[in-house]
Every structure is written in structure tokens, then in C-alpha cells.
N, C-alpha and C positions, 0 to 999 in steps of 0.2 A: 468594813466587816472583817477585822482581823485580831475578834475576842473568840474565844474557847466559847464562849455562852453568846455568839452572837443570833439575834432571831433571825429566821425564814419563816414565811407563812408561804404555804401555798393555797390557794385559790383554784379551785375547779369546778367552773361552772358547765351544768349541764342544761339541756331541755327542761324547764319546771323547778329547777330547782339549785341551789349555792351551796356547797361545803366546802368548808377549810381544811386543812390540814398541816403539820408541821411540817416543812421537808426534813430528811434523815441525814443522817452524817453523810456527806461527799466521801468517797474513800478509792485509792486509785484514781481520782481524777473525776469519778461520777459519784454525785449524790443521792441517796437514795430516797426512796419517794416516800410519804408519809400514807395512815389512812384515814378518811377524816367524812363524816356527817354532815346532814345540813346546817349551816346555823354555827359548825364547830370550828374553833382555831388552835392550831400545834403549833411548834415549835421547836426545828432543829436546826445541830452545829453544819458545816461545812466540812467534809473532808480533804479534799486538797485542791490548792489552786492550779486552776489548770482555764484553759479556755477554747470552747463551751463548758461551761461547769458540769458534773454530772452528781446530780442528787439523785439518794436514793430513799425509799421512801415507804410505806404500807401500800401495797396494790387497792385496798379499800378506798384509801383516800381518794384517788383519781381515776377508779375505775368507769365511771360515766359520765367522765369530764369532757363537755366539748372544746372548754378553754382552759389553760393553767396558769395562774399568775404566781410570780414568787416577788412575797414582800420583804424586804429588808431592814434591818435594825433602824438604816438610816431614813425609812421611806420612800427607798425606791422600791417600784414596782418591775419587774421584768415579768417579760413572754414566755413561759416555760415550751419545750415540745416533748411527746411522750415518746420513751426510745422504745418503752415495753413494759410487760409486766408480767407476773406468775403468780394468777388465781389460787393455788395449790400450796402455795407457802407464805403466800401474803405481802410479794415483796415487789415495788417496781424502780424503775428509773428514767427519769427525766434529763434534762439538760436548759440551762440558760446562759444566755451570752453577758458573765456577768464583769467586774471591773472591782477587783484586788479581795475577790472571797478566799480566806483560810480554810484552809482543811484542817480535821481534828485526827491527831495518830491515830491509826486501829491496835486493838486489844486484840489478846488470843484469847477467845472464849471457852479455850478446851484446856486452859490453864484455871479458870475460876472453879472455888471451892465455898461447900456451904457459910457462910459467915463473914464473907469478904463485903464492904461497905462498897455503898455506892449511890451515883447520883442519879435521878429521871429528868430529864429535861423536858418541858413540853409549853403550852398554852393552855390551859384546863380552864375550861368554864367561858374562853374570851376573856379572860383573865389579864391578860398579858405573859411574857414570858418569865418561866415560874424553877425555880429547880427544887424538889424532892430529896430526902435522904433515907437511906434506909440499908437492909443488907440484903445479900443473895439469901433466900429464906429453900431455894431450890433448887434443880437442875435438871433435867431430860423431862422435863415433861411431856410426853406424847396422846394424854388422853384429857386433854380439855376442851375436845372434841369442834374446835371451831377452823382448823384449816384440816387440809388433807396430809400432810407431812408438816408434824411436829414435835420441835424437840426445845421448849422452851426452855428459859429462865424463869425461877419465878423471885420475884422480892413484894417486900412489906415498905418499898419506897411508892409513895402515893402517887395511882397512874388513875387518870379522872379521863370524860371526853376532853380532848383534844391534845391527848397526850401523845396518838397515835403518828408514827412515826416519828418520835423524838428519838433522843440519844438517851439509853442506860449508859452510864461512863465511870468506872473503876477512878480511886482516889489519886491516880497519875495522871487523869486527864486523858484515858485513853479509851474509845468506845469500843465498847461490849457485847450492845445490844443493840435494837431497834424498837421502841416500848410499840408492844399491838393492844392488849388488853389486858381488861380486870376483869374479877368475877364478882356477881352481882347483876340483878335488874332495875336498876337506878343508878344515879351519880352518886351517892353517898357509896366510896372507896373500902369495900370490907377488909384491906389488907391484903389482898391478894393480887397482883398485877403480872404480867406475863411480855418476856421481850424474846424476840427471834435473836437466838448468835450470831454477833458479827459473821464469826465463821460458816456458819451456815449461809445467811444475807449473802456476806460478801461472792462466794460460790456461783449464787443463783444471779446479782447483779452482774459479774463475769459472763454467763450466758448471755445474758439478756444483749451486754454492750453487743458480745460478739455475732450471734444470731439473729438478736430481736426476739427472742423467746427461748426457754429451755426445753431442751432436747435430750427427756429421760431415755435412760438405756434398760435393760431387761437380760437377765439371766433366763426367763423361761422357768421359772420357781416357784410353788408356793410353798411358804415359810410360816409356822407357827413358836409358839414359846416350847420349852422344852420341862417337862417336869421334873421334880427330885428322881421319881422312880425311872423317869429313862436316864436320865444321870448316869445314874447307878447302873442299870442295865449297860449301860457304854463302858462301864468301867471304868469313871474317872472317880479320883479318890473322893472320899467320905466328905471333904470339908468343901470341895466344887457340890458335890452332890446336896450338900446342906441346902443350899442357894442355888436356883435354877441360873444357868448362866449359858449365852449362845443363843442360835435360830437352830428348829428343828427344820429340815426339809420335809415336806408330808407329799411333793409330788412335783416333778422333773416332765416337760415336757421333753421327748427324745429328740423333736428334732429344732430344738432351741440351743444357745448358746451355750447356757447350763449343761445340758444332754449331750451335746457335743463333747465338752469339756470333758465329761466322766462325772458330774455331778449324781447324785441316788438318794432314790428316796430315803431316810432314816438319817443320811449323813445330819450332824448337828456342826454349824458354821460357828467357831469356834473365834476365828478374826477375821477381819480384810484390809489387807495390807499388813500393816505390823498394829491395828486400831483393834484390841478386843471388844468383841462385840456381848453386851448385856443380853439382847431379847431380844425376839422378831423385829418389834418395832424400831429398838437403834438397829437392825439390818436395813428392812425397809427404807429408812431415811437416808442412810448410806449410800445404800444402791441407788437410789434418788435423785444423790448428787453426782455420780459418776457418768462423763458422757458417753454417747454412741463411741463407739471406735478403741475404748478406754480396756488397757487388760487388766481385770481384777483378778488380786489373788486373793483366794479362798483358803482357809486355813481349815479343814474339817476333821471331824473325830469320826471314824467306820471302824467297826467291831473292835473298841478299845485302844486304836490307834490313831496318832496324829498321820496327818499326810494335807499335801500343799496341789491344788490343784488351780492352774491361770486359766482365765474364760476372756473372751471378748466382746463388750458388750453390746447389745444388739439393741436396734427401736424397739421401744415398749416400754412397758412397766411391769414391776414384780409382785405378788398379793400376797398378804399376810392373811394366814387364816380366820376366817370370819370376818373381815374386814369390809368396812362398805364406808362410802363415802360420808361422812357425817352431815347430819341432820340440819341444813342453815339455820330453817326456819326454829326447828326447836331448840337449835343453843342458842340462837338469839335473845330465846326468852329464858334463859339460864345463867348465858353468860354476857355482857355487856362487850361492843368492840369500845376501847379508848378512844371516841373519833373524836 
């Protein structure tokens, strides 16, 4: 197992019923898990050798797995165990005790821009292991309404069932992505496929090794989009104001971290850290990823002034206005998962 496109299948069998799935790029040492259906088989690279392996992988795939096998290019079969996983971004990791797996480098997915080419790696259909070509057709996706924090990629490289938990992989051989799905209610692939950011992935598998689950933190906030006309009203110039840009605060609980801080309602969250921030939802997702303990600095506009306020982030989670969990059931039949 020491090709860039070597296969893994994972195998997780539950009470009643078999699905496959690819495992995901290894990276730092752990591989990341795939998601995968009844009946379905993926196929992903290794990220680094290490021993126990740690693959990472779609939380779908193995989320009701009593057992996990991982198949290899050569035919071996190994015992996978579940380190963890996170329902909420779709992402897990596993481990196997394996003998000379390659890791595939990691990409920086906050470097990719629309029109950059790229590969999908996966097993589509039981097919065998298959690789895609295609470009980045998108980026931040956050309302394809099938996990709870998302900030997809999207490409017109063909992602079918069993593509879940493959490698997206930039034309240097360096993963990008983790393919989850396509939209569409059949296999027939309309062009649209959707991969979690390495950088994001990586983040969430980071938790997981360390805790066995991620541990969101909470400013004590909720956060909407901000329109042209308060733009304006904040007095930032005409050409910010064109384009809504930033998180509106609509409401600071006082005795949360936020409220501590000096956060206020109307402040508009302009960055965090030195990462401009779009909209609520890239806030959201942000905050998301920052653990308990972690000091976030805020970068906020009040009555037409910049000014920097640090918070410390506390358990919980932050809300976006109007936000609710999305609908499983009915984006299932909207959107298809790659399993």
C-alpha cells in the first residue's frame, strides 16, 4: 500500500444490515473515516504512516457499524476500531493495525480558488477503485442543508454512491477534501458533488483523536447576516455596504462569555482572528471549530468604529438566526449522501 491511489474499503457491518465505505485520507497519522450505505463501496488514499493507522473517514459510513473491516489494495483485510466521530460535520476516525500504509500530503483548503482542477477518488457503484476529474465549480457552501456545519467544496468531478469518504486531491497529489455527497435523488451524478475541507476535516479529526468527540465552545451569541442598509447605517464605506459582509449580533446573553467580554447587541463581527469573516454562517462554522478554553479575538464594527475585543470560549454552541437543525429526512430526498 505505498501508491497515492492505493484502495481501502471499509466495511461496517451492523445488526441487519452491510455497508461499505471508502476510508478517507490518513493525515497526521490518522485516517479519516468514510460514509457509506448498504450494499456501497468507497475508496480512499492513506494519509501517513504511522502505527495504528488513523483513518479518517464520513461519520455516515460507520455510524451503525458493529464491526469495521478495512480492505486493502493487496487483499488484506484488517480489524478496524472506532476512535470517534462527529454527526454534526460528518466526519470520523478510525484506526487499524496496519503494515507499510502511505500517507497522502495534506492540502490547504483555504488556499483553493474557483477553477483549480481536481481529482475524486472513490469506489462508485462496486465498481472498483475509480478516480474523477473535474474542477472546483465552488466553495463555502453552507446551505445544502444535509450536515449541521457546513462549508463545502463543491466540483463537477463525478462523486456517485460510494464515493463517500474518498479523497478530493489537487493536481500535486495533495488532499483537499473528503468527497460526502451529490445532489440528486438517484445515482445518475447531475454534476454537482460536495467535499468537507481538509481544513475543516482535519480540525474536527484533531478533536476526536484527542477527546473521542468535539468539544464546541460558545460565545453566548446569536448571530444573523447583516444587510446593505445596516452596512450603511454602521458607516462603513459604499463599496463594503454594496455587499453585505460580517455577522450581525441580534442578542448577547450577559452572563456568557460574549457578555463578559463586552460583546452588544448590533456589534457586526467583522473578523476572528486575522480570518475575515463573510456571514453569520462562515461565523457559525468558525466558532464551531474553536475549542472550550480557546481565546477568540473578535474584530467588531460599533457606531462606525473598528475595535478588537478577546473572549474565552465557554461549552456550548452559538445560533445563527433562524437556524434549526436541518431536515434529515427531507434532504434525503433532495439531496443524495455519496455512500
Amino acid at each position: 500500500m505505498n501508491r497515492l491511489f492505493a484502495a481501502i474499503v471499509v466495511s461496517a457491518a451492523a445488526s441487519g444490515f452491510t455497508h461499505y465505505g471508502p476510508v478517507g485520507p490518513a493525515y497526521a497519522g490518522v485516517p479519516l473515516p468514510t460514509i457509506a450505505q448498504a450494499g456501497v463501496q468507497t475508496v480512499a488514499p492513506v494519509l501517513k504512516r504511522i502505527t495504528p493507522a488513523i483513518i479518517s473517514t464520513n461519520n455516515h459510513v460507520i455510524d451503525r457499524a458493529d464491526e469495521i473491516t478495512v480492505t486493502l489494495a493487496d487483499g488484506r483485510n484488517l480489524p478496524a476500531k472506532r476512535i470517534g466521530g462527529d454527526a454534526d460535520t460528518d466526519i470520523a476516525v478510525i484506526k487499524v493495525e496496519p503494515a507499510n500504509l502511505t500517507a497522502i500530503p495534506l492540502g490547504d483548503s483555504d488556499q483553493l480558488e474557483v477553477g483549480d482542477f481536481v481529482l475524486a477518488i472513490g469506489n462508485p457503484l462496486q465498481l472498483g477503485q475509480t478516480v474523477t476529474s473535474g474542477i472546483v465549480s465552488g466553495l463555502h457552501r453552507n446551505n445544502v442543508g444535509i450536515e449541521r456545519y457546513e462549508d463545502f467544496i463543491q466540483t463537477d468531478a463525478a462523486i456517485y454512491p460510494g464515493n463517500s469518504g474518498g479523497a478530493l486531491v489537487s493536481l500535486r497529489g495533495e488532499l483537499i477534501g473528503i468527497n460526502t455527497a451529490f445532489v440528486g435523488s438517484s445515482n445518475a451524478n447531475p454534476g454537482a458533488g460536495f467535499a468537507i475541507p481538509i481544513n475543516m476535516a482535519r480540525n474536527v479529526a484533531d478533536q476526536i483523536l484527542e477527546f473521542g468527540e468535539v468539544r464546541r465552545g460558545s460565545l453566548g451569541i446569536t448571530i444573523d447576516d447583516a444587510t446593505p442598509g445596516v452596512l450603511r447605517e454602521l458607516k462603513l464605506p459604499a463599496s463594503a455596504a454594496a455587499a453585505p459582509i460580517g455577522a450581525m449580533i441580534v442578542k448577547v446573553d450577559g452572563a456568557s462569555a460574549g457578555g463578559r467580554a463586552g460583546l452588544k447587541s448590533g456589534d457586526l463581527v467583522t473578523e476572528l482572528g486575522k480570518t475575515a469573516i463573510r456571514d453569520s454562517a462562515d461565523l457559525r462554522i468558525r466558532m464551531a471549530l474553536l475549542r472550550v478554553g480557546e481565546v477568540a479575538e473578535l474584530t467588531v464594527m460599533r457606531d462606525g468604529k473598528p475595535m478588537t475585543i478577546r473572549a474565552t470560549i465557554a461549552p456550548g454552541s452559538d445560533q445563527r438566526g433562524g437556524d434549526q437543525r436541518a431536515n434529515q429526512q427531507r434532504a434525503s430526498e433532495q439531496r443524495a449522501k455519496s455512500r
